[in-house]
PDB file of N, H, CA, C and O in Angstrom:
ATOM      1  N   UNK A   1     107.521  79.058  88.489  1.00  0.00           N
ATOM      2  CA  UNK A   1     107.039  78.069  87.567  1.00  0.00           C
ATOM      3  C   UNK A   1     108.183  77.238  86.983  1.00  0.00           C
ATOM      4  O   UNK A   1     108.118  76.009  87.014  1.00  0.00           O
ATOM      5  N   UNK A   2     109.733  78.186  86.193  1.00  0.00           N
ATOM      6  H   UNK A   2     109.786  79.184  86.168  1.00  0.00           H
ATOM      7  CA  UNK A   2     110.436  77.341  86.006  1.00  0.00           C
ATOM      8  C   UNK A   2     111.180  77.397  86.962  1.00  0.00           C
ATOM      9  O   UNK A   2     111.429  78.558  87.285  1.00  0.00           O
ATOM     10  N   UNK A   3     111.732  76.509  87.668  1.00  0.00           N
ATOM     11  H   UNK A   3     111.529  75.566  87.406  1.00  0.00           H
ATOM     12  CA  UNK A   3     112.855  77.017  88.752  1.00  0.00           C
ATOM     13  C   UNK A   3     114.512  76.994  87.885  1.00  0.00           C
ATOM     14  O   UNK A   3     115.436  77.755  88.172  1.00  0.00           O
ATOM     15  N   UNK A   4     114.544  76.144  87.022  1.00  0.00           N
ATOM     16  H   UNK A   4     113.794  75.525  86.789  1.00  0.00           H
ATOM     17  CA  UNK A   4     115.861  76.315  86.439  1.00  0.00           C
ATOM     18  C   UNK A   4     116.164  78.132  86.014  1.00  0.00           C
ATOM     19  O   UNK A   4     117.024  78.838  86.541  1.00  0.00           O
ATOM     20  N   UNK A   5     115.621  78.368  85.414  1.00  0.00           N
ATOM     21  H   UNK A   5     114.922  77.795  84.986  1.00  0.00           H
ATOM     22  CA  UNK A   5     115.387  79.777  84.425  1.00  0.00           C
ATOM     23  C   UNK A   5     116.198  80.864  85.713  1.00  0.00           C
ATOM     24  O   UNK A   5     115.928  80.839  86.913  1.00  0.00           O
ATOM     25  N   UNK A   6     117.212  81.754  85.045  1.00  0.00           N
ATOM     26  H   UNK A   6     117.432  81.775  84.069  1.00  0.00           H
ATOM     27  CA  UNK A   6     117.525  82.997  85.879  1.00  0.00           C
ATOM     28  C   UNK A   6     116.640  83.644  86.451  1.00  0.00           C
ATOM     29  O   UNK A   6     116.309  83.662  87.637  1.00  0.00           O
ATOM     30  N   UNK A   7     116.159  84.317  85.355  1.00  0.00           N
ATOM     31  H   UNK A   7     116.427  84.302  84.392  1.00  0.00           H
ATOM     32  CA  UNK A   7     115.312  85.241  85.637  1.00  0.00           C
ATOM     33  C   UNK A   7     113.520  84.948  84.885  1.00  0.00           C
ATOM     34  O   UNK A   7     113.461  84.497  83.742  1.00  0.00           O
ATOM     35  N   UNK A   8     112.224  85.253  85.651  1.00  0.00           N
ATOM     36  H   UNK A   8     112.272  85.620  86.580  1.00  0.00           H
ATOM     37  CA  UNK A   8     111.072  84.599  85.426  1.00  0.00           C
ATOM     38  C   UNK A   8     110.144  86.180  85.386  1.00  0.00           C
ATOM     39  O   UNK A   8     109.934  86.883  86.374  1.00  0.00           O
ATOM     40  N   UNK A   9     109.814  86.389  84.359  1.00  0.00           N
ATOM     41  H   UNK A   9     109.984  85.818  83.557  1.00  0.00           H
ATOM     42  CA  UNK A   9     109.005  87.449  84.129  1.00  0.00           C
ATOM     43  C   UNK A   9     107.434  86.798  83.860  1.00  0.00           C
ATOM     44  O   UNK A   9     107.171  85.884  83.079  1.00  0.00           O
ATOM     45  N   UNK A  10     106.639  87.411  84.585  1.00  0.00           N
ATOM     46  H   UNK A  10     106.853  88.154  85.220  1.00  0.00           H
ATOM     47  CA  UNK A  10     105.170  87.069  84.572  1.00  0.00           C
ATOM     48  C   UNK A  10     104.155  87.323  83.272  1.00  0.00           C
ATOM     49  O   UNK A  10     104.054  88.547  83.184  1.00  0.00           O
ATOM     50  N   UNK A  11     103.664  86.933  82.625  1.00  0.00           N
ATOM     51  H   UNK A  11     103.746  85.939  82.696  1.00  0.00           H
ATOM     52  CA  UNK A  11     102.718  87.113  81.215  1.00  0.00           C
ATOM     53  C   UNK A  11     102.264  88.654  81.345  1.00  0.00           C
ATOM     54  O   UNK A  11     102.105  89.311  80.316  1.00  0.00           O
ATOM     55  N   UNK A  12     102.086  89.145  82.435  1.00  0.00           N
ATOM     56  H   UNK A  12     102.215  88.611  83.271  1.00  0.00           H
ATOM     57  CA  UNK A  12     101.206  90.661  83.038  1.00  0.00           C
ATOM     58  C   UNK A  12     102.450  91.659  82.430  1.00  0.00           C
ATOM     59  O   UNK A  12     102.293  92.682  81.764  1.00  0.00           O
ATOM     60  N   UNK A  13     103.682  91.068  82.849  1.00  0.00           N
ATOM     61  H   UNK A  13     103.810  90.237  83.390  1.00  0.00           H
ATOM     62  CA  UNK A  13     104.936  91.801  82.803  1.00  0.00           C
ATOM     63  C   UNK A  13     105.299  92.110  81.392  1.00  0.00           C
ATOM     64  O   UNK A  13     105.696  93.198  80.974  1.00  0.00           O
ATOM     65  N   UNK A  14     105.114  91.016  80.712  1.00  0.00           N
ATOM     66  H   UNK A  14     104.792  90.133  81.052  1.00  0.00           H
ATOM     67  CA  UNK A  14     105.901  90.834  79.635  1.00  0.00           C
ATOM     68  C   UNK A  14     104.889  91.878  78.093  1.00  0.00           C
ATOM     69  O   UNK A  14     105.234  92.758  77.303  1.00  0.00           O
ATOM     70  N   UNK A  15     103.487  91.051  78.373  1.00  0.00           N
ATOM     71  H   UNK A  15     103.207  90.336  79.014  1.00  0.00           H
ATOM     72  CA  UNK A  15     102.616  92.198  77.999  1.00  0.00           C
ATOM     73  C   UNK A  15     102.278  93.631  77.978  1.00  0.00           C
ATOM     74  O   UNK A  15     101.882  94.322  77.040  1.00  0.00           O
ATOM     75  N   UNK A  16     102.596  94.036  79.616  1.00  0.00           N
ATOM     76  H   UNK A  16     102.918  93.475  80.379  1.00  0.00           H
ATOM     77  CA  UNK A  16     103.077  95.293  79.668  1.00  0.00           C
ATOM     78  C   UNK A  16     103.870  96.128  78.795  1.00  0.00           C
ATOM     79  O   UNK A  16     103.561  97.098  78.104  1.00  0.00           O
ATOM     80  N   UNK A  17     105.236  95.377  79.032  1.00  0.00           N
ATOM     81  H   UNK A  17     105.488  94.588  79.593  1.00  0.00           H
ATOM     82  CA  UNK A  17     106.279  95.576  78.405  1.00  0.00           C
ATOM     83  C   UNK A  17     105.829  96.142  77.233  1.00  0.00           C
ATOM     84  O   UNK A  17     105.897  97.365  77.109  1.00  0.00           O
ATOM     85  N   UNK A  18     105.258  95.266  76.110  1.00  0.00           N
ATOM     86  H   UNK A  18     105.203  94.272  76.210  1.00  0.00           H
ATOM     87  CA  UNK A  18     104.791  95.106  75.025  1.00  0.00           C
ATOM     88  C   UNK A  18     104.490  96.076  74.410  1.00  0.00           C
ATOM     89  O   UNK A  18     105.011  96.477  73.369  1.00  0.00           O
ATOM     90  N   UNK A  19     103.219  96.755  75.273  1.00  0.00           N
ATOM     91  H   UNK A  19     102.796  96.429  76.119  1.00  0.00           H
ATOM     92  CA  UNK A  19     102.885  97.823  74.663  1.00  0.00           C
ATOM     93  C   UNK A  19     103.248  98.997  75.133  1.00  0.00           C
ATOM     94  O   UNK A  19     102.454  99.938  75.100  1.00  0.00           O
ATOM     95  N   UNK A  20     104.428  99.120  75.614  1.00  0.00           N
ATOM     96  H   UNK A  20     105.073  98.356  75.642  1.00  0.00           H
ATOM     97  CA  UNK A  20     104.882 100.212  75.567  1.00  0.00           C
ATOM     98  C   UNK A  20     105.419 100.943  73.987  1.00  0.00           C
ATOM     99  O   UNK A  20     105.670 102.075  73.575  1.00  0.00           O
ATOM    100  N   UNK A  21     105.409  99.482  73.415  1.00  0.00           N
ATOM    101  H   UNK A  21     105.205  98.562  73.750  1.00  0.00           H
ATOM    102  CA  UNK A  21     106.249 100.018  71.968  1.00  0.00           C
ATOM    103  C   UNK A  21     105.034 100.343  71.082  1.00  0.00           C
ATOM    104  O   UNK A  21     105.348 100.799  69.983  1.00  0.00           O
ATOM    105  N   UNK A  22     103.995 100.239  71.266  1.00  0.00           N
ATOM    106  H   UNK A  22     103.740  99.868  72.159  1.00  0.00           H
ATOM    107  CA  UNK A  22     102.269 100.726  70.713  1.00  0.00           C
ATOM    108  C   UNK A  22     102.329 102.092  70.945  1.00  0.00           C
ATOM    109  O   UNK A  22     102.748 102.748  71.899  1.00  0.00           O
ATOM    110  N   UNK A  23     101.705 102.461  69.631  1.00  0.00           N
ATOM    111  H   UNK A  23     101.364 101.928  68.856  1.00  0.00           H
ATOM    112  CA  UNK A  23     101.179 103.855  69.709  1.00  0.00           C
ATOM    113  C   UNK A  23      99.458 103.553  70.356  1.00  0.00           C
ATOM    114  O   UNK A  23      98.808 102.514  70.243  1.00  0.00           O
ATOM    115  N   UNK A  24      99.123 104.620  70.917  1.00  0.00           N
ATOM    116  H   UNK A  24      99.651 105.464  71.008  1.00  0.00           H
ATOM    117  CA  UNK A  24      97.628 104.210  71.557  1.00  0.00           C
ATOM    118  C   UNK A  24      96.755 104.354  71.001  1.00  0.00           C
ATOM    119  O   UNK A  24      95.675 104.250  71.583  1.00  0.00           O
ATOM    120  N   UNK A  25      96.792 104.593  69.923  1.00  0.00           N
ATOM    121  H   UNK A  25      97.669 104.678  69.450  1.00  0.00           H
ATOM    122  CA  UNK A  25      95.475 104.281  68.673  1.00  0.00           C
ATOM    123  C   UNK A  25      95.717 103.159  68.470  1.00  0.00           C
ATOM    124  O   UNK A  25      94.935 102.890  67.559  1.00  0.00           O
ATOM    125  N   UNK A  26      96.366 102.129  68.720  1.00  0.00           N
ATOM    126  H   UNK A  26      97.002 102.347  69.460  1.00  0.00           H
ATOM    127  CA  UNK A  26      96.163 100.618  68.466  1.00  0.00           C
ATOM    128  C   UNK A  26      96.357  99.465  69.846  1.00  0.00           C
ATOM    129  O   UNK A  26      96.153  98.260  69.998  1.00  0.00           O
ATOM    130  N   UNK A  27      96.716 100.260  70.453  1.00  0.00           N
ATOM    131  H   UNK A  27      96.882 101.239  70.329  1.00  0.00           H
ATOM    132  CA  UNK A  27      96.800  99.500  71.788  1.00  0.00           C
ATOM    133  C   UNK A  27      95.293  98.600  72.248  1.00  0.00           C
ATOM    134  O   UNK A  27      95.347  97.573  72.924  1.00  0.00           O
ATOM    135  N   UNK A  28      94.221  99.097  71.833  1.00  0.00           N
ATOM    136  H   UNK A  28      94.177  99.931  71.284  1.00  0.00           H
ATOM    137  CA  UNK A  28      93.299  98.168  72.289  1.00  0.00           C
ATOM    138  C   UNK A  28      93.179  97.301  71.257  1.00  0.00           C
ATOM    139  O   UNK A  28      92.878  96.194  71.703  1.00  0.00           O
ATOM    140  N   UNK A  29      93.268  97.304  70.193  1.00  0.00           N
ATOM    141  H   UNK A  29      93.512  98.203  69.830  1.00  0.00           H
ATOM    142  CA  UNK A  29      93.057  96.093  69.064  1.00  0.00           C
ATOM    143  C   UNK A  29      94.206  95.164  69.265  1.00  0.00           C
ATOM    144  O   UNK A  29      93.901  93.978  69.396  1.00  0.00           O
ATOM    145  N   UNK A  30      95.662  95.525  69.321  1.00  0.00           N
ATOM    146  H   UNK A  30      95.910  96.488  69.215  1.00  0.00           H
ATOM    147  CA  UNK A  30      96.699  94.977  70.063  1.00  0.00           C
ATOM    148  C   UNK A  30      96.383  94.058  71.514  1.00  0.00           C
ATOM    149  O   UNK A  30      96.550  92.936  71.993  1.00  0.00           O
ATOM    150  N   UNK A  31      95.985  94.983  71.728  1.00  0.00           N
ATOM    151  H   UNK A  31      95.849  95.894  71.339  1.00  0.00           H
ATOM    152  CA  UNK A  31      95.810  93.753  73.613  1.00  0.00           C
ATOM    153  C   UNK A  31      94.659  92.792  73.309  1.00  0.00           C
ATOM    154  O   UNK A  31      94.624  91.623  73.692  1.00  0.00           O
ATOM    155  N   UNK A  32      93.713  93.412  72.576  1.00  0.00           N
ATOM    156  H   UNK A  32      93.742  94.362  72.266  1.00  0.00           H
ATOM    157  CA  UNK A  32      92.708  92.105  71.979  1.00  0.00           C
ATOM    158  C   UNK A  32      92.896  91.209  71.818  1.00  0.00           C
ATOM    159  O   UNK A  32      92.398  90.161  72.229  1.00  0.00           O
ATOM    160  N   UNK A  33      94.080  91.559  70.832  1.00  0.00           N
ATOM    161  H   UNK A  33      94.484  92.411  70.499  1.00  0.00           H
ATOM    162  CA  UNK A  33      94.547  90.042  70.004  1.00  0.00           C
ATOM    163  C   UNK A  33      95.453  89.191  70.963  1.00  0.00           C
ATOM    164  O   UNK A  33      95.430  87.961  70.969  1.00  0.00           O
ATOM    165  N   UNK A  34      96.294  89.998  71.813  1.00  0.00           N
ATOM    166  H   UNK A  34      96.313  90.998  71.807  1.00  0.00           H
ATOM    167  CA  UNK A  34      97.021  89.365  72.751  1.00  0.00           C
ATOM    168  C   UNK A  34      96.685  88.531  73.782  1.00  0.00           C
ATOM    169  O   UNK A  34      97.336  87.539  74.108  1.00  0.00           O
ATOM    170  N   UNK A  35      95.343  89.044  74.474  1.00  0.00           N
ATOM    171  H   UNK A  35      94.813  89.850  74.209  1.00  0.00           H
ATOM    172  CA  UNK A  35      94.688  88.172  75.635  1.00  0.00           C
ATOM    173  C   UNK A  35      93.939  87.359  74.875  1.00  0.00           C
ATOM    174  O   UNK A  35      93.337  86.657  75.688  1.00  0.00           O
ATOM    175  N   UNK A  36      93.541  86.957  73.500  1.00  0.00           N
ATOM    176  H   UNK A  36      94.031  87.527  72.839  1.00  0.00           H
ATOM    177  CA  UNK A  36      92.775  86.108  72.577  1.00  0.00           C
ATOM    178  C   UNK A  36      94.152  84.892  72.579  1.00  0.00           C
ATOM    179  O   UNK A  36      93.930  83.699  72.788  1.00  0.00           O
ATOM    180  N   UNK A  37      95.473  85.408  72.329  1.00  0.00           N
ATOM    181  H   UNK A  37      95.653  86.377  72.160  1.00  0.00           H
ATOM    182  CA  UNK A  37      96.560  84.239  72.803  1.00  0.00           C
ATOM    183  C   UNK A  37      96.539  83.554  73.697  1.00  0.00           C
ATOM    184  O   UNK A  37      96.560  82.326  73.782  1.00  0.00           O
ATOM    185  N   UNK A  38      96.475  84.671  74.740  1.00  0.00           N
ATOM    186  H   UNK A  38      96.457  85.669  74.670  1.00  0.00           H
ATOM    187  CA  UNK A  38      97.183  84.285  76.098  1.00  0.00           C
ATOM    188  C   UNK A  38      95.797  82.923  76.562  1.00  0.00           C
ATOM    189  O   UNK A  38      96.142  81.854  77.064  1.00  0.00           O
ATOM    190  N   UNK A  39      94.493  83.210  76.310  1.00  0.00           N
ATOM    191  H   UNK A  39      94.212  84.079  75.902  1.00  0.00           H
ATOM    192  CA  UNK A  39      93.627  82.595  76.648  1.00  0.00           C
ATOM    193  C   UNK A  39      93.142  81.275  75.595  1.00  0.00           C
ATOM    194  O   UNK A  39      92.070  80.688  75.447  1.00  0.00           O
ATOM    195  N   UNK A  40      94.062  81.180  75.164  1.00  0.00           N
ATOM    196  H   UNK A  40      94.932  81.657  75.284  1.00  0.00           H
ATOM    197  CA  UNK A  40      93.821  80.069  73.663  1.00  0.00           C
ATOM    198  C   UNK A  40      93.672  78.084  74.408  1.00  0.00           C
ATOM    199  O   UNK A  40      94.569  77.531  75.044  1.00  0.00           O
ATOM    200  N   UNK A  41      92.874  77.713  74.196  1.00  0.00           N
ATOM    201  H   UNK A  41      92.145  78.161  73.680  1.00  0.00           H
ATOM    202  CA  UNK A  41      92.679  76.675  74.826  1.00  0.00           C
ATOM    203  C   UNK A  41      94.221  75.537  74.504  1.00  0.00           C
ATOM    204  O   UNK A  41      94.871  74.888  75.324  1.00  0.00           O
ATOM    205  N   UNK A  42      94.328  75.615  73.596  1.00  0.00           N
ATOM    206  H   UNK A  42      93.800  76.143  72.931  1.00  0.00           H
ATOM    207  CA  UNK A  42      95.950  74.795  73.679  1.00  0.00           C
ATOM    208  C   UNK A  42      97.102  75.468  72.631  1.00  0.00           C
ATOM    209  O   UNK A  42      96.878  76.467  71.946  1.00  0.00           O
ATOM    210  N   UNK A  43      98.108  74.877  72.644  1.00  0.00           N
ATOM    211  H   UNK A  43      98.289  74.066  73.200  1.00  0.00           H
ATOM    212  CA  UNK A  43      99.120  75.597  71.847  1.00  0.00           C
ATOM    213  C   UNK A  43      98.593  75.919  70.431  1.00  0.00           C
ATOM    214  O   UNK A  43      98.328  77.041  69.999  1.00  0.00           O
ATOM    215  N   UNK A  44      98.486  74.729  69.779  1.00  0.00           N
ATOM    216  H   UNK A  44      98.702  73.818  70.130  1.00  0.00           H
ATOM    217  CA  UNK A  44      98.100  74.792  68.410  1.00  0.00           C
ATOM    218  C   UNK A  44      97.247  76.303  68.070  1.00  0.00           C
ATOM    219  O   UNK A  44      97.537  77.015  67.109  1.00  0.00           O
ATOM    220  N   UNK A  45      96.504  76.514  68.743  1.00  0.00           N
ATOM    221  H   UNK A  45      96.268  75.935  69.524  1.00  0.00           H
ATOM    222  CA  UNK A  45      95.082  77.652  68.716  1.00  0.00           C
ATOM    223  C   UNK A  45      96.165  78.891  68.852  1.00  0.00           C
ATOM    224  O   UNK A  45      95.994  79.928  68.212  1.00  0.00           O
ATOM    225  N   UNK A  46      97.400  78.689  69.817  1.00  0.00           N
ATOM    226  H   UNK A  46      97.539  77.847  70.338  1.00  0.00           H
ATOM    227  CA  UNK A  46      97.611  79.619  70.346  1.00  0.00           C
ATOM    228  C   UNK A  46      98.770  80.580  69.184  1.00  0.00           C
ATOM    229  O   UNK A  46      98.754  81.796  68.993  1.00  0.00           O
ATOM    230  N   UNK A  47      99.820  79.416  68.474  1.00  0.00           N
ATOM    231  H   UNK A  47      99.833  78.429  68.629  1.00  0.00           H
ATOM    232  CA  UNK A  47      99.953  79.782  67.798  1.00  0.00           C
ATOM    233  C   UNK A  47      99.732  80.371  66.879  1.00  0.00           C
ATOM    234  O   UNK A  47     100.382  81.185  66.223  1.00  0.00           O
ATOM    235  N   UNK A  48      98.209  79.720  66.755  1.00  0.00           N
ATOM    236  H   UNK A  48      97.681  79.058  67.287  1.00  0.00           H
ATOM    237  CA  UNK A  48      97.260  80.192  64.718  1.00  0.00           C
ATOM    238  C   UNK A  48      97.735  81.820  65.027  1.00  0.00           C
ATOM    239  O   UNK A  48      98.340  82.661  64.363  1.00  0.00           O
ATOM    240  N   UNK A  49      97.002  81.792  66.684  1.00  0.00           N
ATOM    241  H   UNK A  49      96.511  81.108  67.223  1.00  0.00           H
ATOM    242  CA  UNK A  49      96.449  83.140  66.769  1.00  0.00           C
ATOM    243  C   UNK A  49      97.744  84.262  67.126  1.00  0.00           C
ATOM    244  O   UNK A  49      97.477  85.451  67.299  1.00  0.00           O
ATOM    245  N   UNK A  50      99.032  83.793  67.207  1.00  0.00           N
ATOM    246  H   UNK A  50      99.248  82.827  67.066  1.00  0.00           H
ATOM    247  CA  UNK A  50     100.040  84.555  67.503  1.00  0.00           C
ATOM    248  C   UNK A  50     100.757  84.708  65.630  1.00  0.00           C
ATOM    249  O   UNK A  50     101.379  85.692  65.230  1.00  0.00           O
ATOM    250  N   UNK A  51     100.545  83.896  65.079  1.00  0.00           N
ATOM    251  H   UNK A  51     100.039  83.097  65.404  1.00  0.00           H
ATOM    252  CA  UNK A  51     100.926  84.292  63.580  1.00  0.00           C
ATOM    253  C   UNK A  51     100.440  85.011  63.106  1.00  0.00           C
ATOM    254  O   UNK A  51     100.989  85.678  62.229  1.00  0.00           O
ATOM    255  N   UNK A  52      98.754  85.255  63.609  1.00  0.00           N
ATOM    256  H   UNK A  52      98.308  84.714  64.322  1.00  0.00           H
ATOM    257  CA  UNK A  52      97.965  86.096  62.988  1.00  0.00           C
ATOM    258  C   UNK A  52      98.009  87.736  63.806  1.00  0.00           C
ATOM    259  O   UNK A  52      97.466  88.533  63.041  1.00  0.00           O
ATOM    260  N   UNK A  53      98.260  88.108  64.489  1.00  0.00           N
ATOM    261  H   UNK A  53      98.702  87.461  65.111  1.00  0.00           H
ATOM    262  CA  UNK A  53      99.030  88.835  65.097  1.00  0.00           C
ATOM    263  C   UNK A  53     100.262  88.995  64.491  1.00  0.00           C
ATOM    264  O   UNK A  53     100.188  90.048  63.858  1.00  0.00           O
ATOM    265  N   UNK A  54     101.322  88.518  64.359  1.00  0.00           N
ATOM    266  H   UNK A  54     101.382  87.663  64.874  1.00  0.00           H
ATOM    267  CA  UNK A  54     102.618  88.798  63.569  1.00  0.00           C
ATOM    268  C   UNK A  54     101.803  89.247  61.986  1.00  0.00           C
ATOM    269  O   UNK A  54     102.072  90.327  61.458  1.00  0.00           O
ATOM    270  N   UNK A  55     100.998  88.458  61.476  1.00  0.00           N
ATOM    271  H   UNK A  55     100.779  87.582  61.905  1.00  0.00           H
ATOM    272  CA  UNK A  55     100.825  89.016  60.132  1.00  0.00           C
ATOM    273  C   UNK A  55     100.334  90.162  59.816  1.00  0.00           C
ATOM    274  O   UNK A  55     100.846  90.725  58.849  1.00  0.00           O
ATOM    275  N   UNK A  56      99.127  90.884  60.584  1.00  0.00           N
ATOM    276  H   UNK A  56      98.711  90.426  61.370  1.00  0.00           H
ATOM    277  CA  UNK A  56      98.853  91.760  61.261  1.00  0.00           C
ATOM    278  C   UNK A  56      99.473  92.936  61.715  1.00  0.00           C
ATOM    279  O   UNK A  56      99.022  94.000  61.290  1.00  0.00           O
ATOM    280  N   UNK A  57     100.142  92.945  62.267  1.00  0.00           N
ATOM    281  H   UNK A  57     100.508  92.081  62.612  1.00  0.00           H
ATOM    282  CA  UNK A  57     100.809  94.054  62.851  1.00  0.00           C
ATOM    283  C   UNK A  57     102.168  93.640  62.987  1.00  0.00           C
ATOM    284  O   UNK A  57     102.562  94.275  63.965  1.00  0.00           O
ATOM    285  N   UNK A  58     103.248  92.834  62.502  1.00  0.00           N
ATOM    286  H   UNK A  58     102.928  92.319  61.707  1.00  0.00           H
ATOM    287  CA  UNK A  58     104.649  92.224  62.554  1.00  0.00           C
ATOM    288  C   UNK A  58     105.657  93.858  61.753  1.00  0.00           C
ATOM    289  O   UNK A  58     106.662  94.438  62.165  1.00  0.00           O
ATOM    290  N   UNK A  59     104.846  94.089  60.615  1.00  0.00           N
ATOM    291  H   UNK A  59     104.030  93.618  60.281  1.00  0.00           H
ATOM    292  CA  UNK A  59     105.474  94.928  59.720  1.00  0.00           C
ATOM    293  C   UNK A  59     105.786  96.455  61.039  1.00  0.00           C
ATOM    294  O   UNK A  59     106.867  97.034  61.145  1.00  0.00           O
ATOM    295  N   UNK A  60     104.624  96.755  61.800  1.00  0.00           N
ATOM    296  H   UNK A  60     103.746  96.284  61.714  1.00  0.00           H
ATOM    297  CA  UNK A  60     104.247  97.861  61.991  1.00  0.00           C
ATOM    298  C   UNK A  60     104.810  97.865  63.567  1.00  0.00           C
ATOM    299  O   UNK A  60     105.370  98.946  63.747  1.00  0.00           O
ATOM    300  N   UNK A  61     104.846  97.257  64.452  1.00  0.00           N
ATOM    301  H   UNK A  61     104.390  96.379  64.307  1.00  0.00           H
ATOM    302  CA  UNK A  61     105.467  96.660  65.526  1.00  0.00           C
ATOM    303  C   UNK A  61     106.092  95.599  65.790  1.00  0.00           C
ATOM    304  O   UNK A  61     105.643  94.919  66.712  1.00  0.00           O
ATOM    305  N   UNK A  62     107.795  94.944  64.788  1.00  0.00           N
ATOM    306  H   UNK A  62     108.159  95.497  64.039  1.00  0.00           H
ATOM    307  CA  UNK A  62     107.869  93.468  65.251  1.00  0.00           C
ATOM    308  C   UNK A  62     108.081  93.225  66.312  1.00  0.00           C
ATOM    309  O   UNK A  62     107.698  92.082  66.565  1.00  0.00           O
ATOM    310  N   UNK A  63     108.557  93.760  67.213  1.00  0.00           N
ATOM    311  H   UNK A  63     108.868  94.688  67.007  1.00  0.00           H
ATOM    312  CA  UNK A  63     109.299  93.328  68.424  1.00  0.00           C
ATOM    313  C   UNK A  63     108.053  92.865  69.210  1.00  0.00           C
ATOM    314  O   UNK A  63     108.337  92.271  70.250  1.00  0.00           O
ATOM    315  N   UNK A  64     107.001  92.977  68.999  1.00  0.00           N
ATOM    316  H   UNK A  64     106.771  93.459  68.154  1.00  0.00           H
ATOM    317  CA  UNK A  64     106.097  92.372  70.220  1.00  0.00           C
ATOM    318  C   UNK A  64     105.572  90.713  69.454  1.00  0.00           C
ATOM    319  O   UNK A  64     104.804  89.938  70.024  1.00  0.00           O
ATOM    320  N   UNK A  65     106.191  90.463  68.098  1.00  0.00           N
ATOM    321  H   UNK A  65     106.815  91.093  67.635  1.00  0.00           H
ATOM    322  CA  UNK A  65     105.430  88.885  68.046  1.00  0.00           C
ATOM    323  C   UNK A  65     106.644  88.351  68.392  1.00  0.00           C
ATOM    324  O   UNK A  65     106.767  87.134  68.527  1.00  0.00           O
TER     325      UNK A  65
END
């Protein structure tokens, strides 16, 4: 997608990644909110919904917003 970029990790990948740092009592409310991003009709939406996620769960897992 970018060809400049070193290295190109896939949305599947990076998500993955993600929740590895989830404990699994929250992993499905977590990926909820995440594919509610990933599927956000344009940025603006996509953001609301990635702040709201950081506000959410930022304290308790930051490394994934």
């Amino acid at each position: 997608m970018f060809p400049q970029t070193i290295v190109q990790t896939s949305i599947v990948h990076l998500i993955s990644n993600s929740l590895t740092l989830v404990s699994w009592k929250d992993r499905k409310t977590i990926l909820t909110a995440i594919k509610a991003i990933c599927r956000a009709d344009n940025v603006d939406i996509g953001t609301l919904r990635l702040e709201g996620l950081e506000a959410g769960w930022g304290k308790r897992y930051p490394a994934i917003g």
